[in-house]
N, C-alpha and C positions, 0 to 999 in steps of 0.2 A: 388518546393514548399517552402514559405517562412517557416524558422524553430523556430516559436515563441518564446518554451522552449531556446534553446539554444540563441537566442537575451538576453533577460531577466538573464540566469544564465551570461550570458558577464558583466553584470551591476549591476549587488546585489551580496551581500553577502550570503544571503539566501533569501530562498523561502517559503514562506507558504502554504503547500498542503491542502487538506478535510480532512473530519474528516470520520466519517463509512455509509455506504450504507444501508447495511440491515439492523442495529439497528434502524437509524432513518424513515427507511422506517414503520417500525412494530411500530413505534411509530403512526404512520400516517394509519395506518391498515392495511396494511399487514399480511397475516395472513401466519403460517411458512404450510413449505410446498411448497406453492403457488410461481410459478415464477416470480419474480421481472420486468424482463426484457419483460413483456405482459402491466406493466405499461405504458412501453413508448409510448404504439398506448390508451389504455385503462384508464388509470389515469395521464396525460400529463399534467394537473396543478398541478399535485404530486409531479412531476417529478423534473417540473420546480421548485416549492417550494423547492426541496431537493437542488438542484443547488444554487439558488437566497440564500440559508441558509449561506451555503459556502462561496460565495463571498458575501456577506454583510455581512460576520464577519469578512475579511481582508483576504479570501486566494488569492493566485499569480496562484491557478490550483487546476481546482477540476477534479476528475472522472465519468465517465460513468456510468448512470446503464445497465453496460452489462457484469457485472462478468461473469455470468453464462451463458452469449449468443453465446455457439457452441453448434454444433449438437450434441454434445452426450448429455449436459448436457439438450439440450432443446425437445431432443427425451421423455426425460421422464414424457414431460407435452402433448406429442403429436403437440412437435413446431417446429421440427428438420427442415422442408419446409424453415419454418422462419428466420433462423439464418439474411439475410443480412436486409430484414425488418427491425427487430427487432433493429439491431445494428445501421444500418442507423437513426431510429428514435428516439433513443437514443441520439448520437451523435449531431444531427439536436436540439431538444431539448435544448443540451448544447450548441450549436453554440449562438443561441439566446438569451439566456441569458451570456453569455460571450461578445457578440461585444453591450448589452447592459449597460455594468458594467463601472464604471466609473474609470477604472483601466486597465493593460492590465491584461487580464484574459486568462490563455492554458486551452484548453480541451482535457483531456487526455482520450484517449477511453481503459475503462479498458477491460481487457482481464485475464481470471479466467484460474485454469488449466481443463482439460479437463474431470477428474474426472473416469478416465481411468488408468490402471497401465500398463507401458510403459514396453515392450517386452525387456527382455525374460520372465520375472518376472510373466506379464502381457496381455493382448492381442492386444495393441495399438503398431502398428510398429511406424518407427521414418516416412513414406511415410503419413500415414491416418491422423498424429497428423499437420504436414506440413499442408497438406489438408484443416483440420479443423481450423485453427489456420488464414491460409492466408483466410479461406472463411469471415472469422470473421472481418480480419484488412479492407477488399474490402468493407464490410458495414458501417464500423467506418471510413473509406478513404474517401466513399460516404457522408457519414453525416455530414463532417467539421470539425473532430477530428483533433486537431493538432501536435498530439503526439498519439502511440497507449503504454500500461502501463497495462505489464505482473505483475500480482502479485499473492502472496499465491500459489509461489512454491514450489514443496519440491522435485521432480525429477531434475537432473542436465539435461537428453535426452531427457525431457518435454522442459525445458528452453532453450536448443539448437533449438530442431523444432523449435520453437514459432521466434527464431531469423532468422531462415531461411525463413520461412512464410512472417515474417514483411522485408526481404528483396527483398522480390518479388512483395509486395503490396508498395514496395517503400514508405515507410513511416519511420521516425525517433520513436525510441522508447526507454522507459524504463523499468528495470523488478527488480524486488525484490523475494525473498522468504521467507518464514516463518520457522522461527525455533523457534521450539517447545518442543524440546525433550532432555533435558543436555545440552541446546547451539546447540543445528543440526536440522535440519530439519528431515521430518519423514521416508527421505530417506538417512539418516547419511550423508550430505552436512555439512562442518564447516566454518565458516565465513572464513576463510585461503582458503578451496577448494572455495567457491565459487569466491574468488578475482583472483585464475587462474584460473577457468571458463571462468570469462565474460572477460579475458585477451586474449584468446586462439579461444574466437567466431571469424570469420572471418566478420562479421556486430557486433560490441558491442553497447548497448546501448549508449545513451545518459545520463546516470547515472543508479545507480543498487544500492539494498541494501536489507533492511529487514521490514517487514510488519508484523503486529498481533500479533501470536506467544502465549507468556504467559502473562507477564506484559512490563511496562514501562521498570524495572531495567533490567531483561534480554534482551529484545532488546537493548537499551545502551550496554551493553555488545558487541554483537554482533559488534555495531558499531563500539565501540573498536579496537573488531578482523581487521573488517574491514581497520580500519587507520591502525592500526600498521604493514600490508601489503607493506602500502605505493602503494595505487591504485592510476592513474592519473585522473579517471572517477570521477565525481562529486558523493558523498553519500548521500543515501535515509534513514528517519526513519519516521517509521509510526505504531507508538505503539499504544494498546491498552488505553481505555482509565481507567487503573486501572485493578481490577480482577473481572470474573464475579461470581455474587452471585444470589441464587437463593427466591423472594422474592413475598410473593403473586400472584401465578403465572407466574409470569412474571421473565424474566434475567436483572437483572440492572447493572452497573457497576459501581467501591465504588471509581473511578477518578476524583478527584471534579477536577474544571476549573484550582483552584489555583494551585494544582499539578501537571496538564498538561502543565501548565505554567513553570514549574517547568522543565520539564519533555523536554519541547521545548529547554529552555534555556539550558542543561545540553546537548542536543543530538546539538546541533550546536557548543559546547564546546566539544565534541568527535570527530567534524570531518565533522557531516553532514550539507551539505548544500540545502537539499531540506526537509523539516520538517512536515510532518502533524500529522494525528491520525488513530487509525482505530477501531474496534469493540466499541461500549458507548461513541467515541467523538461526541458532538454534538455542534452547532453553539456558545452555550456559551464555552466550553472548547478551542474552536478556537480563538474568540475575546481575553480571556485572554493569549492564548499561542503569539496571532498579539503582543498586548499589551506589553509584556515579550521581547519581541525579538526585538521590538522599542527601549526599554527603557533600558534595561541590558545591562550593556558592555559584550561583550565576554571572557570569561574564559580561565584560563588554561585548558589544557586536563585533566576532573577528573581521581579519581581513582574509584576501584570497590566501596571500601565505601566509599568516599563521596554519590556516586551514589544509594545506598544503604540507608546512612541515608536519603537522599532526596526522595526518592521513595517507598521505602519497600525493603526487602531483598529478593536475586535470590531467585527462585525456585529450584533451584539445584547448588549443588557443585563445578563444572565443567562445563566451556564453550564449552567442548568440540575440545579445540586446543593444551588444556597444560596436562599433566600427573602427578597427584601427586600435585595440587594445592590449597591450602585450601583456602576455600571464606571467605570473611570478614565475622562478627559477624554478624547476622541475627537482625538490629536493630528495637525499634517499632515505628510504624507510627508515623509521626507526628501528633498530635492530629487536624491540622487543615487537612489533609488529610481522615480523618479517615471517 
């Protein structure tokens, strides 16, 4: 299988990934609750809209909507039958609009966690997760994925299965996790444990890093961790697009475009070389982050606070790697961010 992701990281510098799934699907009607991944047979110009958004704001690679496309997750809609449908048509979707783009375009077929807590803790052994995970990648294989892309991890024995699975469905893959919690995940992973993780997999991805999380400035962070490991795997950031706030019913997120631009250029000056967004990015925040990344030279490696006055200040104190480290001054927004 030709390995598109990795052609393209041979020859750039960076990448520009998508921006959020579920936000902009709820933009589109979506109503919460409701499984996402029943669009792709059901609302299939939706779909394709949320794609065509992606790549015609400048990304190099968007995702799937099939976060939530395993059996446990899809059991709860009474879809659990569905899983390779579903994913297949998915993927298929993205094929389409990707070999129509006038750019070379990856489809990475996302792959969500299981939403199960993994044994002993839990009742999800490491055999059922294997299971579920390769039933996932054989649909997104079918469908012309060209890349399959674990994200919003927070178990290290989730993200091993997932590794084992995607090496049986023979596929190249990426995974990220999310850390959310003082710099760790919500299974105390630190960016330090996870760089010998994805060192120690016997299949390692094709790049690994971090996804959603809190804000912008603590994922930067993370990435941090990440470089200062000194990984040989290309790095992933795909921050949030700001913090969410709760407004007229509805969850907005207070990321304006100019600050994910921001936000772009500061996470490729950390290290990362594949770049998107995740929860409240939407196709403008991606045009200015393309725009940004054209146009800026590359930086030194910031510090916490430059990164900070650029952004907003961590949510917490501690990354999670160092003991006993005080954070920069919590500074206020920039007013054009605001």
């Amino acid at each position: 299988m030709s390995n598109a992701l990795s052609k393209l990281l041979e020859t750039r510098d960076w990448l520009l990934a998508d921006g959020a799934t579920g936000t902009n699907l709820f933009n589109m009607g979506l109503s919460s609750g409701d499984a996402p991944e029943l669009w792709n047979v059901e609302q299939t110009d939706k779909i394709r809209a949320l794609y065509k958004g992606a790549v015609d704001a400048g990304s190099d690679l968007f995702l799937t909507n099939t976060f939530g496309g395993n059996a446990s997750r899809l059991k709860l809609h009474d879809a659990q039958s569905r899983v390779h449908e579903l994913n297949k048509a998915g993927a298929e979707l993205g094929r389409d609009v990707a070999d129509a783009a006038d750019h070379p375009v990856v489809v990475a077929g996302s792959v969500g966690p299981t939403g199960d807590i993994m044994a002993p803790m839990g009742s999800l052994t490491h055999e059922i997760a294997v299971e579920m995970f390769h039933e996932q990648a054989e649909g997104l294989k079918a469908g012309g994925a060209d890349v399959l892309w674990l994200e919003t991890i927070s178990a290290p024995e989730e993200y091993a299965a997932a590794a084992e699975a995607f090496a049986l469905a023979d596929m190249p893959w990426c995974g990220t996790m999310s850390f959310d919690t003082a710099g760790r995940t919500m299974m105390g992973v630190t960016s330090a444990n996870m760089v010998k993780m994805v060192g120690k997999l016997d299949t390692p991805p094709l790049a690994f890093g971090a996804n959603c999380g809190v804000g912008a400035s603590d994922l930067l962070r993370t990435v941090l961790g990440f470089a200062s490991q000194g990984p040989e795997v290309p790095l992933i950031a795909k921050g949030n697009a700001g913090i969410p706030k709760y407004h007229d019913g509805h969850i907005h997120y207070d990321g304006t475009p100019e600050l994910m631009a921001d936000y772009a250029c500061l996470a490729r000056d950390c290290g990362a070389t594949i770049i998107g967004g995740c929860c409240g990015t939407t196709p403008e925040h991606l045009e200015k982050m393309r725009a940004a990344l054209e146009t800026r030279p590359k930086g030194d490696r910031p510090s916490l606070e430059q990164i900070a006055t650029a952004l907003g200040g961590f949510s917490s104190a501690q990354d999670g790697t160092e003991e006993g480290a005080a954070p920069p001054r919590r500074p206020r927004r920039r007013s054009r961010s605001a």
